[in-house]
TORVO-823212 format. One record per residue (C-alpha): x, y, z; residue number from 1. Coordinates in Angstrom, 2 decimals. Example, Ala and Ser with C-alpha at 12.3 -4.5 7.8 and 13.67 -1.06 7.14 Angstrom:
! TORVO-823212
+---------+---------+---------+-----+
!       X !       Y !       Z ! num !
+---------+---------+---------+-----+
!   12.30 !   -4.50 !    7.80 !   1 !
!   13.67 !   -1.06 !    7.14 !   2 !
+---------+---------+---------+-----+
This chain:
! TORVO-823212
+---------+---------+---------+-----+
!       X !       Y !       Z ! num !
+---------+---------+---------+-----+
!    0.00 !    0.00 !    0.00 !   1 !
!    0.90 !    3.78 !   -0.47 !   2 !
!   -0.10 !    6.47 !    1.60 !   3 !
!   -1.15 !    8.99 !   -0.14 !   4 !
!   -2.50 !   12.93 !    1.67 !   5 !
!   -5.35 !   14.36 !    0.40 !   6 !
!   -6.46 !   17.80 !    1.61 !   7 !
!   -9.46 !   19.82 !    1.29 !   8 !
!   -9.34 !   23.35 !    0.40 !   9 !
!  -10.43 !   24.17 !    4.16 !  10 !
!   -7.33 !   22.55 !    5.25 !  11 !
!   -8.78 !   19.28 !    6.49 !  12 !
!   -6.47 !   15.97 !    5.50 !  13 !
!   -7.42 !   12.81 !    4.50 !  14 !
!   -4.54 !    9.85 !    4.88 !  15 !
!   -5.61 !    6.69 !    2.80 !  16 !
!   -3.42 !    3.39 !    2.07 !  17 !
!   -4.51 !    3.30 !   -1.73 !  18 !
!   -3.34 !   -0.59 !   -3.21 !  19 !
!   -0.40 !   -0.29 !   -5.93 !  20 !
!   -2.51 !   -0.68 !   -9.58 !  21 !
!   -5.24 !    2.41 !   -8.13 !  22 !
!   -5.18 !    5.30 !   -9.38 !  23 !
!   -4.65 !    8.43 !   -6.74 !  24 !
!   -8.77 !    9.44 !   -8.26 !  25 !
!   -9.68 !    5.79 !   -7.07 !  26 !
!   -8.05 !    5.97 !   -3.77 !  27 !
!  -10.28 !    9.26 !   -3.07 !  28 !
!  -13.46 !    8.06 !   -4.89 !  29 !
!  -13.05 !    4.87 !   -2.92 !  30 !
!  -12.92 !    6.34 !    0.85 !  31 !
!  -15.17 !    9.30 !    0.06 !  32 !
!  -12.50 !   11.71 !    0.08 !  33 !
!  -14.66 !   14.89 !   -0.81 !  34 !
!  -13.68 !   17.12 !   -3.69 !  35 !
!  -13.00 !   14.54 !   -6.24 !  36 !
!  -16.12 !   14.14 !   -8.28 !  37 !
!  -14.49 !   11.99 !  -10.66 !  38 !
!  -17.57 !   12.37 !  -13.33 !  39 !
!  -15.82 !   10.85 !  -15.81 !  40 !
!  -14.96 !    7.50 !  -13.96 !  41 !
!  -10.72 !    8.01 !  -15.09 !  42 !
!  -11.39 !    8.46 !  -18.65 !  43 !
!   -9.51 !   11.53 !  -18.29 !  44 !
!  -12.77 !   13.07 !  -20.26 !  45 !
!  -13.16 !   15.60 !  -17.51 !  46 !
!  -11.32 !   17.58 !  -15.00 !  47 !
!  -13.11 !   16.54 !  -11.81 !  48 !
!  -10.47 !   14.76 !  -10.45 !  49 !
!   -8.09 !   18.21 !  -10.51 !  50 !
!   -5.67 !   18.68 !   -7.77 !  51 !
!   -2.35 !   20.66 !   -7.00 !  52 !
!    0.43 !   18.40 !   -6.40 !  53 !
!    2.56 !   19.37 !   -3.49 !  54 !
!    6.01 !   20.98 !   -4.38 !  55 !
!    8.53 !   18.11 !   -3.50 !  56 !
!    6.47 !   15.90 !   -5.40 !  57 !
!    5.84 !   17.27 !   -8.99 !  58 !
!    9.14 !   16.59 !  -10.15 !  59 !
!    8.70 !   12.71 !   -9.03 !  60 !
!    5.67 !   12.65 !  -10.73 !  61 !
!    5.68 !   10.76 !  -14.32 !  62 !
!    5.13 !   13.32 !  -16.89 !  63 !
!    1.87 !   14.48 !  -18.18 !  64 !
!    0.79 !   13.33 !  -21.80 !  65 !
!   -1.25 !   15.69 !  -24.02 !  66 !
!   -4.71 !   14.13 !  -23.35 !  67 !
!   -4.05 !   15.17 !  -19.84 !  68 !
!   -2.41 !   18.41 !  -20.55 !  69 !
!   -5.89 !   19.08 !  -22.61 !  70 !
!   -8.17 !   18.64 !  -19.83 !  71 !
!   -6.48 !   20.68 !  -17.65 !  72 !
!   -7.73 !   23.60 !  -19.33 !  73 !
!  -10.89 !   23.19 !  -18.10 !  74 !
!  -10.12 !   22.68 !  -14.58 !  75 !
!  -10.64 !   24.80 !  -12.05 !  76 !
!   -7.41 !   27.62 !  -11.59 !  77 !
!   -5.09 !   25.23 !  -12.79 !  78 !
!   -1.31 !   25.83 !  -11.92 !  79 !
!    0.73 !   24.65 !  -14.97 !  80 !
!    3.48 !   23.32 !  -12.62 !  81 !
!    1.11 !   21.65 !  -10.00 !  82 !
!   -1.75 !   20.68 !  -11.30 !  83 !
!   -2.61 !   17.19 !  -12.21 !  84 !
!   -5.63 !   14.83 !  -12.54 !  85 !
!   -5.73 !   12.11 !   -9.99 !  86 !
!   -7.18 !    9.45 !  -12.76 !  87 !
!   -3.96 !    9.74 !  -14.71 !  88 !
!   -1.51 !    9.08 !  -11.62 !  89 !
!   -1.39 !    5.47 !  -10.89 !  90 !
!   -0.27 !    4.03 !   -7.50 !  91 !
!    3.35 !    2.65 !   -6.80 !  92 !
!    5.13 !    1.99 !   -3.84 !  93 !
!    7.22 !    4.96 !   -5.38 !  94 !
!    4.37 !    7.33 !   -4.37 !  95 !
!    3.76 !    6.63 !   -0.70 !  96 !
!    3.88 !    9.70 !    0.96 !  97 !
!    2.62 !   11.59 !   -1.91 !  98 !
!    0.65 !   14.68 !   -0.91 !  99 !
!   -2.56 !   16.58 !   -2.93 ! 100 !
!   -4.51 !   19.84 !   -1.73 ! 101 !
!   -8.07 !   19.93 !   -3.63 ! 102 !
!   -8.91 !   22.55 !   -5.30 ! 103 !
!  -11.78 !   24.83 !   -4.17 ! 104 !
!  -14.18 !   23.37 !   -6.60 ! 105 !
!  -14.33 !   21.42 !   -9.34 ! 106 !
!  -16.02 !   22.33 !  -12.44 ! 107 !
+---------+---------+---------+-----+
């Protein structure tokens, strides 16, 4: 299992031991981690999974392919160096510890 740290935009953190295989969007959609609305189910047809990627983490992050890159437009303020969605990160052992902040809203 990984650990990954979700946090709400008020500040309140979620800790969750998501299996190696999940995605980070599963782990939250899983243990009702609220904030990721995940409409799309991790067809990465959306942006409700957005989040900002803490610092010490985006550059340990794989990189993002276009499709991604795409949907990020329509996320919610997305940060071109932070941002991410959760349905296109998959689990390793590589990202326990790994630590998201939710954006305000999704849209």
């Amino acid at each position: 299992m990984a650990k990954i740290t979700y946090i709400e935009h008020n500040g309140t953190p979620h800790e969750i031991d998501v299996k190696p295989g999940m995605t980070v969007m599963e782990g939250a959609r899983d243990n009702g981690v609220p904030g990721i609305d995940a409409d799309c189910g991790g067809a990465c047809a959306c942006s409700t999974c957005h989040v900002y990627v803490a610092a010490e983490w985006i550059d340990r992050l794989p990189a993002k392919d276009p499709m991604e890159e795409d949907m990020l437009d329509f996320a919610y303020q997305p940060d071109p160096a932070r941002s991410r969605l959760t349905c296109q990160l998959k689990v390793t052992q590589e990202l326990d510890g790994l630590v998201v902040h939710l954006p305000e809203r999704q849209i």
